[in-house]
Residue, then its C-alpha position, 0 to 999 in steps of 0.5 A: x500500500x502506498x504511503x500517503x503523501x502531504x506536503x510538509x507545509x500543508x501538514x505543518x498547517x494542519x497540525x496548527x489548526x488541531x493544535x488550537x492556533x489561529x491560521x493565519x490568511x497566508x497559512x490559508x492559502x497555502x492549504x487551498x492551494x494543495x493540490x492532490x487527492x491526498x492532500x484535499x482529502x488530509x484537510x478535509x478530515x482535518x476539518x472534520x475532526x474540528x467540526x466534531x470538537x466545536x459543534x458535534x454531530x448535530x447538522x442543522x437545517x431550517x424550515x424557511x421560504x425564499x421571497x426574490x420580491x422583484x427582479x428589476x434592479x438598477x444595478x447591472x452586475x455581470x455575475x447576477x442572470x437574475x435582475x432585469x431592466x424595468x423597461x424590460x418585458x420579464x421583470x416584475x414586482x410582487x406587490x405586499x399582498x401577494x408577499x403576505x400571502x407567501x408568507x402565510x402560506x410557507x408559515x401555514x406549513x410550518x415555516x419559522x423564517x421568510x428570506x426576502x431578498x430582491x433587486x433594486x427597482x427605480x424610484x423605490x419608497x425609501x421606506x418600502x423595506x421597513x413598511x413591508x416589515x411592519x405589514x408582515x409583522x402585523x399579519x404574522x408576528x411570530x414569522x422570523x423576518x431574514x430580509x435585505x441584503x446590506x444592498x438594500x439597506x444601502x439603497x434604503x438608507x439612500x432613498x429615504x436620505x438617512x444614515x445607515x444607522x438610523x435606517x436599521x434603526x427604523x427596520x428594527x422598531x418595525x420588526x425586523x429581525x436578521x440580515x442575510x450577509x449577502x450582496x459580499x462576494x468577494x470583499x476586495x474592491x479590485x475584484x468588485x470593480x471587475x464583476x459588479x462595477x457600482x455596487x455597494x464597496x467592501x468599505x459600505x459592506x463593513x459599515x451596514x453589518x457592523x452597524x446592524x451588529x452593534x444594534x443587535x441584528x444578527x446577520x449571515x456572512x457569504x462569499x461567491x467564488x469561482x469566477x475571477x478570484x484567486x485564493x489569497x482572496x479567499x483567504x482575506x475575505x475570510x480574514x475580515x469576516x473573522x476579525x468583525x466576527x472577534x469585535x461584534x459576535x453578530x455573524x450566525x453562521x458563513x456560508x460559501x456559495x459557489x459562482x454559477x456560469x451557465x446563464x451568468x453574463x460575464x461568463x456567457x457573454x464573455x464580458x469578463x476575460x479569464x472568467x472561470x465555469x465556477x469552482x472545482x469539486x476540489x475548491x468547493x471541498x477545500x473552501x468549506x474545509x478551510x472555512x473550518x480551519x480558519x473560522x471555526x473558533x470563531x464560526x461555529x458554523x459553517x453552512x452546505x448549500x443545496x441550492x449551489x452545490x446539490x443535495x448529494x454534494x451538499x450532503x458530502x460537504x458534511x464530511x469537510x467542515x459544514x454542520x448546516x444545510x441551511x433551509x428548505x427554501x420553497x421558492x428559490x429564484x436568484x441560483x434558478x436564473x443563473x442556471x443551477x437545477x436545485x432551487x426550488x424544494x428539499x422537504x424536511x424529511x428528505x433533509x433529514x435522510x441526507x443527515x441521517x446518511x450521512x452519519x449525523x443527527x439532525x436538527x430543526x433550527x430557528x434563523x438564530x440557531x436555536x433548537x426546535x426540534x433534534x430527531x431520533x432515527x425513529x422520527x426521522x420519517x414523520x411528515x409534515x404538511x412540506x413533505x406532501x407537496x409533490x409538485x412544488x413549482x406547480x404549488x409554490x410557482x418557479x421564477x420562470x412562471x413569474x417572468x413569463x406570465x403577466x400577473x405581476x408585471x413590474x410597475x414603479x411601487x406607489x410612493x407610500x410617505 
C-alpha cells in the first residue's frame, strides 16, 4: 500500500489548526492551494475532526421560504442572470399582498423564517423595506423576518436620505429581525470593480453589518467564488469576516456559495476575460474545509448549500467542515436564473435522510440557531404538511412562471410617505 503523501507545509498547517492556533490568511492559502487527492482529502478530515470538537454531530437545517420580491434592479452586475431592466418585458414586482400571502402560506406549513431578498427597482419608497416589515409583522408576528441584503439597506438608507444607522434603526422598531450577509462576494474592491462595477464597496459592506451588529441584528456572512478570484482572496475575505466576527459576535453562521456560469453574463457573454465555469469539486471541498480551519473558533458554523452545490454534494460537504444545510427554501429564484437545477424544494424529511446518511443527527433550527426540534432515527420519517407537496413549482410557482406570465408585471411601487 502506498504511503500517503502531504506536503510538509500543508501538514505543518494542519497540525496548527488541531493544535488550537489561529491560521493565519497566508497559512490559508497555502492549504487551498494543495493540490492532490491526498492532500484535499488530509484537510478535509482535518476539518472534520474540528467540526466534531466545536459543534458535534448535530447538522442543522431550517424550515424557511425564499421571497426574490422583484427582479428589476438598477444595478447591472455581470455575475447576477437574475435582475432585469424595468423597461424590460420579464421583470416584475410582487406587490405586499401577494408577499403576505407567501408568507402565510410557507408559515401555514410550518415555516419559522421568510428570506426576502430582491433587486433594486427605480424610484423605490425609501421606506418600502421597513413598511413591508411592519405589514408582515402585523399579519404574522411570530414569522422570523431574514430580509435585505446590506444592498438594500444601502439603497434604503439612500432613498429615504438617512444614515445607515438610523435606517436599521427604523427596520428594527418595525420588526425586523436578521440580515442575510449577502450582496459580499468577494470583499476586495479590485475584484468588485471587475464583476459588479457600482455596487455597494467592501468599505459600505463593513459599515451596514457592523452597524446592524452593534444594534443587535444578527446577520449571515457569504462569499461567491469561482469566477475571477484567486485564493489569497479567499483567504482575506475570510480574514475580515473573522476579525468583525472577534469585535461584534453578530455573524450566525458563513456560508460559501459557489459562482454559477451557465446563464451568468460575464461568463456567457464573455464580458469578463479569464472568467472561470465556477469552482472545482476540489475548491468547493477545500473552501468549506478551510472555512473550518480558519473560522471555526470563531464560526461555529459553517453552512452546505443545496441550492449551489446539490443535495448529494451538499450532503458530502458534511464530511469537510459544514454542520448546516441551511433551509428548505420553497421558492428559490436568484441560483434558478443563473442556471443551477436545485432551487426550488428539499422537504424536511428528505433533509433529514441526507443527515441521517450521512452519519449525523439532525436538527430543526430557528434563523438564530436555536433548537426546535433534534430527531431520533425513529422520527426521522414523520411528515409534515412540506413533505406532501409533490409538485412544488406547480404549488409554490418557479421564477420562470413569474417572468413569463403577466400577473405581476413590474410597475414603479406607489410612493407610500
Amino acid at each position: 500500500m502506498e504511503a500517503i503523501v502531504i506536503a510538509d507545509e500543508v501538514r505543518r498547517i494542519i497540525d496548527r489548526s488541531l493544535s488550537g492556533d489561529e491560521l493565519s490568511a497566508g497559512e490559508a492559502e497555502v492549504l487551498c492551494s494543495a493540490e492532490g487527492d491526498e492532500q484535499v482529502t488530509a484537510i478535509a478530515s482535518a476539518a472534520d475532526e474540528l467540526r466534531n470538537r466545536h459543534v458535534g454531530t448535530d447538522v442543522t437545517y431550517v424550515i424557511n421560504r425564499n421571497v426574490n420580491f422583484t427582479n428589476v434592479c438598477i444595478k447591472h452586475c455581470t455575475f447576477c442572470a437574475f435582475s432585469r431592466d424595468h423597461r424590460q418585458e420579464e421583470g416584475y414586482f410582487l406587490p405586499t399582498e401577494e408577499i403576505v400571502r407567501r408568507a402565510r402560506e410557507a408559515w401555514d406549513l410550518g415555516a419559522t423564517e421568510v428570506c426576502i431578498q430582491a433587486g433594486l427597482p427605480p424610484k423605490l419608497d425609501g421606506w418600502f423595506y421597513v413598511d413591508l416589515v411592519r405589514t408582515l409583522k402585523k399579519e404574522l408576528p411570530g414569522l422570523h423576518l431574514h430580509a435585505f441584503s446590506p444592498e438594500e439597506i444601502l439603497y434604503g438608507a439612500t432613498r429615504a436620505s438617512v444614515s445607515i444607522r438610523e435606517y436599521l434603526i427604523a427596520l428594527k422598531e418595525a420588526g425586523h429581525d436578521t440580515l442575510p450577509g449577502t450582496s459580499a462576494e468577494i470583499l476586495d474592491d479590485a475584484v468588485r470593480n471587475v464583476i459588479s462595477r457600482g455596487r455597494i464597496t467592501t468599505a459600505q459592506w463593513i459599515e451596514v453589518i457592523t452597524q446592524a451588529h452593534e444594534l443587535g441584528i444578527r446577520t449571515t456572512s457569504t462569499i461567491m467564488y469561482g469566477h475571477v478570484e484567486t485564493y489569497a482572496h479567499w483567504t482575506a475575505h475570510m480574514a475580515l469576516l473573522r476579525d468583525i466576527q472577534k469585535r461584534t459576535g453578530g455573524f450566525t453562521e458563513f456560508v460559501p456559495l459557489s459562482f454559477i456560469h451557465q446563464e451568468a453574463p460575464m461568463h456567457q457573454k464573455k464580458l469578463v476575460p479569464g472568467v472561470r465555469d465556477g469552482a472545482t469539486r476540489d475548491e468547493v471541498v477545500k473552501m468549506h474545509a478551510v472555512a473550518r480551519l480558519m473560522l471555526g473558533a470563531t464560526f461555529r458554523n459553517i453552512q452546505a448549500s443545496w441550492v449551489k452545490e446539490g443535495p448529494r454534494m451538499a450532503q458530502f460537504l458534511l464530511s469537510c467542515g459544514a454542520n448546516d444545510l441551511g433551509g428548505t427554501l420553497i421558492n428559490e429564484s436568484i441560483s434558478t436564473s443563473a442556471g443551477s437545477s436545485y432551487g426550488q424544494l428539499v422537504p424536511p424529511r428528505e433533509l433529514r435522510r441526507l443527515i441521517r446518511a450521512a452519519g449525523r443527527v439532525p436538527v430543526q433550527r430557528t434563523s438564530t440557531y436555536a433548537t426546535v426540534q433534534r430527531f431520533s432515527a425513529e422520527e426521522d420519517a414523520e411528515t409534515s404538511a412540506l413533505d406532501a407537496i409533490e409538485d412544488a413549482e406547480a404549488r409554490f410557482g418557479s421564477y420562470r412562471r413569474l417572468t413569463m406570465a403577466g400577473d405581476f408585471r413590474f410597475l414603479p411601487p406607489p410612493q407610500t410617505s
